[in-house]
FIDO-221367 format. One record per residue (C-alpha): x, y, z. Coordinates in nm, 2 decimals. Layout:
// FIDO-221367
@east: X north: Y up: Z
...
END
This chain:
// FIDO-221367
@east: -14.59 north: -19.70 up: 7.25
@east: -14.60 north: -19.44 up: 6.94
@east: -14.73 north: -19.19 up: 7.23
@east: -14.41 north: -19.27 up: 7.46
@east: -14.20 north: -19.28 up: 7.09
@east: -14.32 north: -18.87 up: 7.00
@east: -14.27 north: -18.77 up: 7.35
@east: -13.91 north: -18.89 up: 7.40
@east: -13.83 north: -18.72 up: 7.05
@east: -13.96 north: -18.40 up: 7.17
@east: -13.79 north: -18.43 up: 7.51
@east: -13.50 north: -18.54 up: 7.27
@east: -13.54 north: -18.23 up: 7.04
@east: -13.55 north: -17.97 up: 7.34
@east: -13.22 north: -18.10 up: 7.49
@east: -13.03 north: -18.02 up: 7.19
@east: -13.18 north: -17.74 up: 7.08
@east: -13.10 north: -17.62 up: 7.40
@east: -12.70 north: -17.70 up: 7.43
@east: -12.71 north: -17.57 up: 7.11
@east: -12.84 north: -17.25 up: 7.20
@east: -12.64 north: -17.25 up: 7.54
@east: -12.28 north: -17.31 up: 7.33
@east: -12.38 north: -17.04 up: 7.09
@east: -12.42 north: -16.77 up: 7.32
@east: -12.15 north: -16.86 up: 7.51
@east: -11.91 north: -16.82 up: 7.22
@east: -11.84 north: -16.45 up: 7.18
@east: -11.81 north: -16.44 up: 7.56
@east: -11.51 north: -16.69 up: 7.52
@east: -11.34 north: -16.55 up: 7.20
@east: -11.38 north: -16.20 up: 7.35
@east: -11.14 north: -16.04 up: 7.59
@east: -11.21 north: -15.75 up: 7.78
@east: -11.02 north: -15.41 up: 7.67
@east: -10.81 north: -15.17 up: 7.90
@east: -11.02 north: -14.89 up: 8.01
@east: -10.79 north: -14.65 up: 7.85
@east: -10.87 north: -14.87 up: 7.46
@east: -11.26 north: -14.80 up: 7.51
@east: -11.34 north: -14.56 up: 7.22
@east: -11.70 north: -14.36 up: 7.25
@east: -11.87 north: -14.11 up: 7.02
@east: -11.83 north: -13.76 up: 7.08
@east: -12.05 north: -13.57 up: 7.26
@east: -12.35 north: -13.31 up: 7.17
@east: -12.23 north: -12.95 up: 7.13
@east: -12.40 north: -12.76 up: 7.46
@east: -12.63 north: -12.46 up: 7.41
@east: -12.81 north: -12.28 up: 7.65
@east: -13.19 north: -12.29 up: 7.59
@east: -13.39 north: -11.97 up: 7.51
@east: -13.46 north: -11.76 up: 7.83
@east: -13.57 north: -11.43 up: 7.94
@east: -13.40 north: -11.14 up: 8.11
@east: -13.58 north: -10.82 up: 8.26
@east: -13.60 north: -10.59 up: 8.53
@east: -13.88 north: -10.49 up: 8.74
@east: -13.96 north: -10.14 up: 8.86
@east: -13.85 north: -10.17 up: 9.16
@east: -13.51 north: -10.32 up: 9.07
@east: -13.53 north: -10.69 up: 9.08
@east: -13.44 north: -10.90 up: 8.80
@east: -13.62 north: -11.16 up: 8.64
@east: -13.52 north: -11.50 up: 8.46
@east: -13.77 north: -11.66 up: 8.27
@east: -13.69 north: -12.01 up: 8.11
@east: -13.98 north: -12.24 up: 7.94
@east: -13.97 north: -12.60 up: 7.97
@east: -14.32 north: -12.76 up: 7.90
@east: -14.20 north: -13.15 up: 7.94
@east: -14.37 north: -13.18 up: 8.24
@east: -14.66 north: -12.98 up: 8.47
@east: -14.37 north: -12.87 up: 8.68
@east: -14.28 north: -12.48 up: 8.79
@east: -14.00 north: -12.43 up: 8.97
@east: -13.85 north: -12.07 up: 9.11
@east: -13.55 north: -11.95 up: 9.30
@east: -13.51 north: -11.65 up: 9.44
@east: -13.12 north: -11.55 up: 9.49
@east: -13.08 north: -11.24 up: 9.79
@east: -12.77 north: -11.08 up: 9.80
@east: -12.71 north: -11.10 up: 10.17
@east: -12.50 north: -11.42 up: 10.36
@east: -12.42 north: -11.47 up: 10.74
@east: -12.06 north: -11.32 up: 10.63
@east: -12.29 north: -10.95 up: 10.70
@east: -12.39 north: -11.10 up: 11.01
@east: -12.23 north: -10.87 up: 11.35
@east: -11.96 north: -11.14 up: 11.52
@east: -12.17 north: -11.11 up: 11.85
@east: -12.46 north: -11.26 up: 11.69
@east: -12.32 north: -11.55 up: 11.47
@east: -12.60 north: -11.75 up: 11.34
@east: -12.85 north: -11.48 up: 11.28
@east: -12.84 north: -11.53 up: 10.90
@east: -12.95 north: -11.88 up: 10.88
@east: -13.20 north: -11.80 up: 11.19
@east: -13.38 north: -11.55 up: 10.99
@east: -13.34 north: -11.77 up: 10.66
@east: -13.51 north: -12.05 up: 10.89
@east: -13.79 north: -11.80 up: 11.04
@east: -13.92 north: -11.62 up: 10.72
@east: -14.03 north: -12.01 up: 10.62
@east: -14.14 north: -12.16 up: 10.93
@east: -14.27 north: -11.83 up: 11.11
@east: -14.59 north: -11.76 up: 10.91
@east: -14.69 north: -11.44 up: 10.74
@east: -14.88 north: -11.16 up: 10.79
@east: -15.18 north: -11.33 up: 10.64
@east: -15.11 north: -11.72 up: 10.71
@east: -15.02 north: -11.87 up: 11.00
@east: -14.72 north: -12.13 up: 10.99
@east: -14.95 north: -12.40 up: 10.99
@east: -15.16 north: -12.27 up: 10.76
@east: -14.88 north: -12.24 up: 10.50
@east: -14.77 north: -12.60 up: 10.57
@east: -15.11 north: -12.74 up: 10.52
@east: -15.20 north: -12.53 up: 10.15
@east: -14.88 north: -12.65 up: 10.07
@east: -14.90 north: -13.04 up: 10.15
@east: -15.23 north: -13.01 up: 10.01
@east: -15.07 north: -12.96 up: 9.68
@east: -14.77 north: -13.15 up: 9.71
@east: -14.59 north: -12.83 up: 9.70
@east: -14.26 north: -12.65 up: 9.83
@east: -14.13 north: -12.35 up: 9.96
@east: -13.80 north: -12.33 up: 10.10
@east: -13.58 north: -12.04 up: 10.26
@east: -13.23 north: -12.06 up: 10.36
@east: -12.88 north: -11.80 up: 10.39
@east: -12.57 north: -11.93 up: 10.36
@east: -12.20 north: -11.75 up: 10.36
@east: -12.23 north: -11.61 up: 10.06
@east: -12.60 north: -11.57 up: 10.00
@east: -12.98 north: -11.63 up: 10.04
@east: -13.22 north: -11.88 up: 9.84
@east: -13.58 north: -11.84 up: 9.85
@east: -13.70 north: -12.15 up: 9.62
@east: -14.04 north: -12.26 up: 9.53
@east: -14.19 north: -12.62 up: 9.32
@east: -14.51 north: -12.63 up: 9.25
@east: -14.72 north: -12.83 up: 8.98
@east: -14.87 north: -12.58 up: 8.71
@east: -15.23 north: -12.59 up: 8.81
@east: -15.13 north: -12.47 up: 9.19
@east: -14.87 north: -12.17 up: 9.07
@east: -15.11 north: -11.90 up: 9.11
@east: -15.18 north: -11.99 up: 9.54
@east: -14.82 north: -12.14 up: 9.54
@east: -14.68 north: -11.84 up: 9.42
@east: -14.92 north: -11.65 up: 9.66
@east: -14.79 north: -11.80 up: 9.96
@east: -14.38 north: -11.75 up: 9.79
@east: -14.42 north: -11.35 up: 9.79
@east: -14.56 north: -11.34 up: 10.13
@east: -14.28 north: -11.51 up: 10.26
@east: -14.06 north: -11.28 up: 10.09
@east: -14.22 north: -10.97 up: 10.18
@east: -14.39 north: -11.01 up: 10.48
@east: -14.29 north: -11.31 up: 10.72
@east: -14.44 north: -11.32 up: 11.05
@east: -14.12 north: -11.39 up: 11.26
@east: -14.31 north: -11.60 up: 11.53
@east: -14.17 north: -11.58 up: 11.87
@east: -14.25 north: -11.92 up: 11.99
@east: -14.12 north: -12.05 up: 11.63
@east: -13.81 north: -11.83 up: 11.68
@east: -13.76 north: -12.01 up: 12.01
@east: -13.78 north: -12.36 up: 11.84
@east: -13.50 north: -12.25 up: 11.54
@east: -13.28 north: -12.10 up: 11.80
@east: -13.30 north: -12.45 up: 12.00
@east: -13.24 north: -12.65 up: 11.69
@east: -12.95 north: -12.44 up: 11.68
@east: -12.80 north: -12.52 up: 12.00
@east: -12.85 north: -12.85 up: 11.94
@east: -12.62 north: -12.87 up: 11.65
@east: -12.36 north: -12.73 up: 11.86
@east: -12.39 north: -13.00 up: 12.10
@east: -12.34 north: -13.24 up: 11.85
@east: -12.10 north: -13.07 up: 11.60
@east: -11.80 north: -13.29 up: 11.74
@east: -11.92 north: -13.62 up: 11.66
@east: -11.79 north: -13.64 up: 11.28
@east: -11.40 north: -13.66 up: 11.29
@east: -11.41 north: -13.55 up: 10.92
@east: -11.63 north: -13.25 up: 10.98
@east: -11.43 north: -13.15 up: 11.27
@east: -11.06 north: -13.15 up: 11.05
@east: -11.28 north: -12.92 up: 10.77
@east: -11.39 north: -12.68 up: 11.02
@east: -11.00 north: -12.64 up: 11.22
@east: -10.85 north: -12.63 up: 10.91
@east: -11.08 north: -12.29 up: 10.79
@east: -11.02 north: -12.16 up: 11.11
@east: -10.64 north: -12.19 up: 11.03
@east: -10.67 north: -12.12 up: 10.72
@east: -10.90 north: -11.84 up: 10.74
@east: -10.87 north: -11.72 up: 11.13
@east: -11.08 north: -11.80 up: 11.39
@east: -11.26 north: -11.48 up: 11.35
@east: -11.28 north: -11.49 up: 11.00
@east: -11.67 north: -11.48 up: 10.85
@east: -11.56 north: -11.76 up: 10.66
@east: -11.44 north: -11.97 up: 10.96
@east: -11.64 north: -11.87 up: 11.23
@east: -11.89 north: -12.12 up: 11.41
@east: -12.20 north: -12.04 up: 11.57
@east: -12.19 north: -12.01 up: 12.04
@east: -12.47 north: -12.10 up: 12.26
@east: -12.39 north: -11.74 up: 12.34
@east: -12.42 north: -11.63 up: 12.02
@east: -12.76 north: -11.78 up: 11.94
@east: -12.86 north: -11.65 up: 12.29
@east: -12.74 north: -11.28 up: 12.13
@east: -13.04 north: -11.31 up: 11.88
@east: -13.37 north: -11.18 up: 11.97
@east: -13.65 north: -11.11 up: 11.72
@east: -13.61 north: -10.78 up: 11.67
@east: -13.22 north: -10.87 up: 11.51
@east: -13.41 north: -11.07 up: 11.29
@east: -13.65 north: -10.84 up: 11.15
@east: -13.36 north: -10.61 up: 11.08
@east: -13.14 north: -10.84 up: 10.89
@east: -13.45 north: -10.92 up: 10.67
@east: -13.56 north: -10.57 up: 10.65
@east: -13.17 north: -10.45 up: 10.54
@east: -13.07 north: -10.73 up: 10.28
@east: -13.42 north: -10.87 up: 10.15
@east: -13.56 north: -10.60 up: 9.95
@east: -13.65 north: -10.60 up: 9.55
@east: -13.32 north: -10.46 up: 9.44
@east: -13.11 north: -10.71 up: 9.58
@east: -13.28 north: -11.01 up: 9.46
@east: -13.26 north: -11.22 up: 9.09
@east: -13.55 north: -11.45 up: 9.05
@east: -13.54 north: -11.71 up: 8.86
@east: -13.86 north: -11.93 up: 8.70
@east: -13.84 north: -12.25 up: 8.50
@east: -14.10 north: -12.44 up: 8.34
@east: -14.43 north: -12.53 up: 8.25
@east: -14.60 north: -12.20 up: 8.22
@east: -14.71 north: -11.90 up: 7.93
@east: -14.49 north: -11.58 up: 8.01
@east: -14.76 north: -11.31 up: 7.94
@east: -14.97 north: -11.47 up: 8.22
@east: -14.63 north: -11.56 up: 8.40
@east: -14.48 north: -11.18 up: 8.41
@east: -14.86 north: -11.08 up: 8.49
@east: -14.85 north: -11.28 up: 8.83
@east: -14.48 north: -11.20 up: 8.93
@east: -14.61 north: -10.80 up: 8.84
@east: -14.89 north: -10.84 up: 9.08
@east: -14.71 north: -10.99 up: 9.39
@east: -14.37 north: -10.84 up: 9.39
@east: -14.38 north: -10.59 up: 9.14
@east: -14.51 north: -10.31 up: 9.40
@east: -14.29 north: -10.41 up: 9.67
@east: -14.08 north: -10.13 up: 9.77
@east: -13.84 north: -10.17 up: 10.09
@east: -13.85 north: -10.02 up: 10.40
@east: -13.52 north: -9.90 up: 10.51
@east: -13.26 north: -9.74 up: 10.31
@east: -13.05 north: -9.96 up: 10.06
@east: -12.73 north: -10.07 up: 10.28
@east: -12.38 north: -10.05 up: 10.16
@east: -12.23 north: -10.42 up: 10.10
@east: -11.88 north: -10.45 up: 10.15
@east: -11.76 north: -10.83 up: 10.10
@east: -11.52 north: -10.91 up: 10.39
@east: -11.15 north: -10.99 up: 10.30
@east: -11.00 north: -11.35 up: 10.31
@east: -10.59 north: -11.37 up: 10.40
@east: -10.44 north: -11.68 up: 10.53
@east: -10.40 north: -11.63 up: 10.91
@east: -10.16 north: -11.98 up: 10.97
@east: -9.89 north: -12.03 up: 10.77
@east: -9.74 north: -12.37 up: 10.81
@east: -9.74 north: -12.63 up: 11.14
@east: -9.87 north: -12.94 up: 11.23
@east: -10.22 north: -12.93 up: 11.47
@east: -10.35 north: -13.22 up: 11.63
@east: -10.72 north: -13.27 up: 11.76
@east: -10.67 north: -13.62 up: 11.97
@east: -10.98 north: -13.82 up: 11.99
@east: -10.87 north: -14.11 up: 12.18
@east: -11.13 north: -14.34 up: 12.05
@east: -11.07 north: -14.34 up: 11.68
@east: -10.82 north: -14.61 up: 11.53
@east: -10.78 north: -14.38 up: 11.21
@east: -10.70 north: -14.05 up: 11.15
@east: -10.83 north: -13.78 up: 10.97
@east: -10.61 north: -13.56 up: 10.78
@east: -10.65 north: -13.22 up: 10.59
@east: -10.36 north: -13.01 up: 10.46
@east: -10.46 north: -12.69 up: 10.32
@east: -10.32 north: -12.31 up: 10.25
@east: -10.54 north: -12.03 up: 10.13
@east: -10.64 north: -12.06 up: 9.75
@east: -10.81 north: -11.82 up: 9.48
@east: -11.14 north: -11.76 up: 9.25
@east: -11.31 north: -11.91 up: 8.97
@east: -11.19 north: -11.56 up: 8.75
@east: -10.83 north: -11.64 up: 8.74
@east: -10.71 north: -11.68 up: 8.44
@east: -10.50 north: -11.96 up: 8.56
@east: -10.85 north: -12.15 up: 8.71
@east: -10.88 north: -12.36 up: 8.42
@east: -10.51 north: -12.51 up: 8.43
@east: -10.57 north: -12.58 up: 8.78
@east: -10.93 north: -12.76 up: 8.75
@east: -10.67 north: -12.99 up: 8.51
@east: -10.44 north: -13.06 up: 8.80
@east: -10.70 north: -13.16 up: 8.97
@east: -10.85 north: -13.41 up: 8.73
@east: -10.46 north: -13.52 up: 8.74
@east: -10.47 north: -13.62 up: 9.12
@east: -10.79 north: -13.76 up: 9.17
@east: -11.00 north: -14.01 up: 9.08
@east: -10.97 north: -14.39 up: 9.00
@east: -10.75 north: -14.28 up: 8.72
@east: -10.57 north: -14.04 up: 8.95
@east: -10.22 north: -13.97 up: 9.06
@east: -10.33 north: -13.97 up: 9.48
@east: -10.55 north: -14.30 up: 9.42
@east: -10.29 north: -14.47 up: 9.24
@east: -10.00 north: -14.38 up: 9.46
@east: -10.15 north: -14.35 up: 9.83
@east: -10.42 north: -14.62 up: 9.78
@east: -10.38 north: -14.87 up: 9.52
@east: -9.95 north: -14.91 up: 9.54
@east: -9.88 north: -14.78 up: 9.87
@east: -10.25 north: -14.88 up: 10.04
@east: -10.21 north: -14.59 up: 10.26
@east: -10.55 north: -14.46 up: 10.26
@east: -10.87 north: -14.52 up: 10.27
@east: -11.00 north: -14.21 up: 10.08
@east: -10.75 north: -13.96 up: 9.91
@east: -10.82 north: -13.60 up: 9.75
@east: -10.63 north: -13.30 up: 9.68
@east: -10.82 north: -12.99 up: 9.51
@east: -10.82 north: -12.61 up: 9.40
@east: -11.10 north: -12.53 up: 9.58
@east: -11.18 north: -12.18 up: 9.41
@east: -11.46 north: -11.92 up: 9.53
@east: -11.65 north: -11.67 up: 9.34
@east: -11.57 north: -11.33 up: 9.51
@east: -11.32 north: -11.45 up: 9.78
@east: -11.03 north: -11.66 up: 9.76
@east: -11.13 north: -12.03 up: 9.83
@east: -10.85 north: -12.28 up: 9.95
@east: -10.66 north: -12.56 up: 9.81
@east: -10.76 north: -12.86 up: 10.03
@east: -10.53 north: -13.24 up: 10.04
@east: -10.64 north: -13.49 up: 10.25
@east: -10.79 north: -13.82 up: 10.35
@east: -10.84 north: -14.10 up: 10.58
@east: -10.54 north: -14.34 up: 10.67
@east: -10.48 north: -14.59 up: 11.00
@east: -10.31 north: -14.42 up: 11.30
@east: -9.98 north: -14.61 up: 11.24
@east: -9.97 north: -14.50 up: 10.88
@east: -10.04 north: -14.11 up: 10.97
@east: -9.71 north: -13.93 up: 10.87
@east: -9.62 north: -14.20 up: 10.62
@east: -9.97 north: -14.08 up: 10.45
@east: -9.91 north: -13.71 up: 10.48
@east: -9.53 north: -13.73 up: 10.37
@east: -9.67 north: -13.89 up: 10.07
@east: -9.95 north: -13.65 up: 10.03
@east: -9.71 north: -13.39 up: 10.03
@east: -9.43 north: -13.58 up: 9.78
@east: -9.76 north: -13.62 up: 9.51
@east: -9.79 north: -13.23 up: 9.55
@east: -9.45 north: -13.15 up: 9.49
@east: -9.37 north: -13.40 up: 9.18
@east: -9.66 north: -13.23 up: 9.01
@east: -9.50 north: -12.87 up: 9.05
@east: -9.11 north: -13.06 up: 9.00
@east: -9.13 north: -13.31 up: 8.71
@east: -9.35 north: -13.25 up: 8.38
@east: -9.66 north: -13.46 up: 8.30
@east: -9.69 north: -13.75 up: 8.05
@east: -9.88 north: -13.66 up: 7.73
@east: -10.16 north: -13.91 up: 7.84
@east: -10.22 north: -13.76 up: 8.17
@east: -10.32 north: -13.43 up: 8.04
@east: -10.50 north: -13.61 up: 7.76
@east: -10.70 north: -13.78 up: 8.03
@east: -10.76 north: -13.50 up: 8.29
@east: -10.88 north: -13.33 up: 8.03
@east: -11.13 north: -13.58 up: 7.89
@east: -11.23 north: -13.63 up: 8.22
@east: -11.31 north: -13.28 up: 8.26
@east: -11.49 north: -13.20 up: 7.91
@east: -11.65 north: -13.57 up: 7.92
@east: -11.86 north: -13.43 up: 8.27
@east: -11.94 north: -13.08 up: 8.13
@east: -12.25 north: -13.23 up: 8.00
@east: -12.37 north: -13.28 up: 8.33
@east: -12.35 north: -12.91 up: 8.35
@east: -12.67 north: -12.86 up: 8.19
@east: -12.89 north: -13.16 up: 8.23
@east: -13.20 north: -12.98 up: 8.27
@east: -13.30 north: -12.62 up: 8.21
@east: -13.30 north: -12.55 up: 8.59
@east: -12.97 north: -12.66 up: 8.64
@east: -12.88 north: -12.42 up: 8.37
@east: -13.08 north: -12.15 up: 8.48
@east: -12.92 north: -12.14 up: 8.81
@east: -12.59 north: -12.09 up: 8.64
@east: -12.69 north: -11.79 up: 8.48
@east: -12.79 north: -11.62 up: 8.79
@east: -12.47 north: -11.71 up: 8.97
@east: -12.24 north: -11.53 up: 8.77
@east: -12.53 north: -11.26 up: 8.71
@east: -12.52 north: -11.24 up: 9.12
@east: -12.15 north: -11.26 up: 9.14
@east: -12.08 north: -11.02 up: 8.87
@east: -11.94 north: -11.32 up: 8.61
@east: -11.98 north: -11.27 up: 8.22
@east: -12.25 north: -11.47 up: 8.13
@east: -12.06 north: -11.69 up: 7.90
@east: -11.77 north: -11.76 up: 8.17
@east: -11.87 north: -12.15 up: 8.16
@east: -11.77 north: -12.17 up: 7.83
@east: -11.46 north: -11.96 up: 7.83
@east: -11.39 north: -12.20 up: 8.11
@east: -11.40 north: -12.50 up: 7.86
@east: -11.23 north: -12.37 up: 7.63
@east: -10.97 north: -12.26 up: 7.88
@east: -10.92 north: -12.68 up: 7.97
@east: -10.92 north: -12.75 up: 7.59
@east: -10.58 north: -12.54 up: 7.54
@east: -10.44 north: -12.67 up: 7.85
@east: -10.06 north: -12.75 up: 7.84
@east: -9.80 north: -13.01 up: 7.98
@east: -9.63 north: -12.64 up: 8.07
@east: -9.97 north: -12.50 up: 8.19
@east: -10.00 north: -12.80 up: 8.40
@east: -9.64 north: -12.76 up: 8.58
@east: -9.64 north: -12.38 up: 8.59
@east: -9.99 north: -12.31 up: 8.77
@east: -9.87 north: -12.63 up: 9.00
@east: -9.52 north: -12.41 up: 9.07
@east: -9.70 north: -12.05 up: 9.07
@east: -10.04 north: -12.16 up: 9.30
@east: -9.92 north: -12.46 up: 9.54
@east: -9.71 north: -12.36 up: 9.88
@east: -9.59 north: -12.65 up: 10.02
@east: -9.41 north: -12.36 up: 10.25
@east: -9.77 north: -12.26 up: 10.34
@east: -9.93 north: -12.57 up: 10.39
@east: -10.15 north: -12.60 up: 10.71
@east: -10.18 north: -12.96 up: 10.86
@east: -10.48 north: -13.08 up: 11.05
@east: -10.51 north: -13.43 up: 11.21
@east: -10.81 north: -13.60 up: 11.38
@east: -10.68 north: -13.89 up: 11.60
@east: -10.55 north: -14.11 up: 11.86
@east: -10.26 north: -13.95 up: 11.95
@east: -10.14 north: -14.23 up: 12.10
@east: -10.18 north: -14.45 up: 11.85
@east: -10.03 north: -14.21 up: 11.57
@east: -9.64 north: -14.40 up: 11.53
@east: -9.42 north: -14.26 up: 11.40
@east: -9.54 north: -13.96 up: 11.60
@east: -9.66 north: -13.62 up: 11.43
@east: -9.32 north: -13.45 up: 11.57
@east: -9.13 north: -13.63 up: 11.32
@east: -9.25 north: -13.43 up: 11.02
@east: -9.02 north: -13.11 up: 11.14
@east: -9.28 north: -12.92 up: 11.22
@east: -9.43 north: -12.76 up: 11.59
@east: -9.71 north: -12.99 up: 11.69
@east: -10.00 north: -12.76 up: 11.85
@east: -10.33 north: -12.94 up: 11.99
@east: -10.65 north: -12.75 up: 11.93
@east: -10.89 north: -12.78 up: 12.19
@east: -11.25 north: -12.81 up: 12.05
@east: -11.44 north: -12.83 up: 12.41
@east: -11.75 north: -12.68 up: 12.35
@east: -11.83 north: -12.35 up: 12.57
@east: -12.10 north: -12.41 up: 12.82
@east: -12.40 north: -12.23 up: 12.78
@east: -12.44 north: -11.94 up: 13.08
@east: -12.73 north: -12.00 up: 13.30
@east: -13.02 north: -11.77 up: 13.30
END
């Protein structure tokens, strides 16, 4: 019985402790009431500095970033080439990336393809080479034991690639397989009509690649783009991490530092960007969507105007959750699915400023009228006082993000280096968003958006699109995006 007694008591004792412990955690979630986003207060954040780095130039022209970072075994590099498929002939679109694609996968001189592949895997190591519109990356990751065959393998495919046929072959049919299938997104098809507007057809900033244009590219095309634009001079390398510079510049001396090219240094002139559309509405009809896809757009500017850091402000003001276009078009009016509007700037060509979203096919010209009446209240009516306050938080709150790691922040440096930006432009940028104005805001809105210039591109069922496009007041053209067949052989 005394045994029975104890063992109720404790049984007794645990209950209670219990509830008590249950009501007493529960209290401050009861007394407390959640605050208003806007009332949450934080500290401020760490004043950004750039960490201690290395510039020099080799003998032969290229220049060299070094950046230590010994928190892990980890070496990474990154070649940038001043080249781009905007130097490409227009008879042979596509031969940039092919011979960005070839100098990795077609072997060198001294290693095979699969050679390359298999040293590499071996170390759970990277090499990767690619050209895109504006440039070329040559990028290597390696752990710091392996730098010295990683790196070995890195300059050959810089100097020396192979250029396979057969491996040629296999890029070029990759490519024509991303033809075939380059309709399939609706949103991918609205971003590439609406350069092509924007931009012209023939632009090199709007032009797509042709089964006959692939078919233009032979091998010997591809040696010649490499030979012409990657050579010493024209590169910036850039090496972060876990290594001891002496033995560092020793190593980059020895593999590229007697590289010398082999054709005379070509003249680079950067093609021209002037907005061929101005105005109208064009339709791509895809009878099988029951939304639409819509982009309205006009030809913007680049991250050096002076006025780029009232306009990164407008754009904190119309998007996000906190946003003008979110509020409006999604949250009262429950227009769209996903809503946007942005300065899209470029470094040395002017970018575009992009509005769009997705909304149902009945909802179409509601959406864009609304789109449209967002843009022009910005440029019409002056901002509250805590709408600048925060766009601008929102803007300085993510510069941190900036420079997360010291690769992130060497890449920066080389950008502007590349595109001929001071090296403190990120900065002058901040400060630029810290003196924003209410006035700023409105004036850059009045001086930089064209609602008179704006291009309109929809993706959709026309017949499901009511009201239809024609009662915007615009023309309504339909772009045909049939693919060309490929010619037989």
């Amino acid at each position: 019985m005394i045994d029975i007694s104890i063992k109720r008591f404790r049984w007794l004792g645990l209950i209670v402790i219990t509830t008590l412990l249950v009501l007493i955690f529960r209290l401050p979630a009861v007394a407390q009431t959640p605050r208003h986003y806007t009332e949450l207060e934080f500290p401020p954040l760490p004043e950004i500095s750039i960490p201690q780095y290395e510039r020099y130039q080799l003998d032969n022209g290229m220049v060299i970033y070094l950046m230590e970072d010994h928190q892990l075994p980890l070496i990474k590099g990154n070649a940038l080439i001043k080249t781009g498929s905007r130097l490409e002939p227009a008879q042979k679109v596509g031969l940039a990336e092919t011979t960005g694609s070839l100098m990795r996968l077609g072997g060198t001189q001294k290693h095979s393809s699969n050679e390359i592949n298999e040293l590499l895997e071996q170390r759970a190591a990277t090499v990767e080479v690619s050209i895109g519109t504006t440039s070329g990356s040559a990028s290597f990751n390696t752990l710091t034991e392996d730098l010295e065959t990683v790196f070995m393998l890195y300059s050959e495919i810089l100097q020396e690639p192979a250029f396979a046929d057969q491996l040629l072959t296999l890029i070029k049919t990759q490519q024509k397989g991303q033809i075939a299938r380059r309709n399939d997104d609706p949103g991918d098809i609205a971003s590439r009509e609406l350069e092509k507007l924007i931009y012209g057809e023939e632009s090199p900033y709007a032009r797509t690649t042709e089964y006959e244009t692939i078919n233009n590219i032979i091998r010997d095309d591809v040696v010649a783009f490499h030979q012409t634009y990657v050579r010493p001079e024209n590169i910036i390398l850039g090496i972060v991490g876990d290594f001891e510079p002496k033995t560092m510049k020793s190593l980059i001396e020895n593999r590229l530092g007697t590289w010398q090219p082999k054709t005379p240094d070509p003249e680079i002139n950067i093609p021209s960007a002037e907005q061929k559309q101005s105005q109208g509405v064009f339709l791509v009809n895809q009878p099988q969507l029951n939304q639409s896809n819509v982009l309205l757009g006009h030809l913007g500017g680049k991250f050096d105007s002076p006025d780029y850091p009232a306009l990164a402000v407008v754009n904190g003001l119309l998007n996000g959750f906190g946003g003008r276009l979110y509020n409006d078009l999604r949250s009262r009016q429950g227009l769209a699915y996903s809503v946007y509007g942005y300065w899209s700037a470029a470094y040395d060509y002017p970018g575009v400023f992009i509005a769009g979203g997705q909304t149902a096919s009945q909802t179409t010209v509601q959406f864009i009228n609304s789109l449209m009446t967002e843009i022009k209240e910005v440029q019409n009516n002056p901002i509250e006082p805590d709408e600048l306050d925060y766009a601008k938080e929102s803007i300085l709150n993510s510069f941190v993000f900036k420079f997360e790691n010291p690769s992130q922040t060497l890449s920066r440096l080389m950008a502007y280096e590349y595109y001929g930006y001071p090296q403190d432009f990120i900065f002058d940028y901040q400060k630029g968003v810290k003196a924003t104005t209410i006035e700023d805001v409105q004036r850059v809105a009045q001086e930089h958006f064209k609602p008179e210039n704006m291009v309109t591109v929809v993706v959709g069922n026309e017949q499901e699109i009511n009201p239809p496009l024609s009662q915007l007041g615009q023309t309504v053209t339909s772009i045909d995006i049939t693919i060309p067949e490929e010619a037989k052989t």
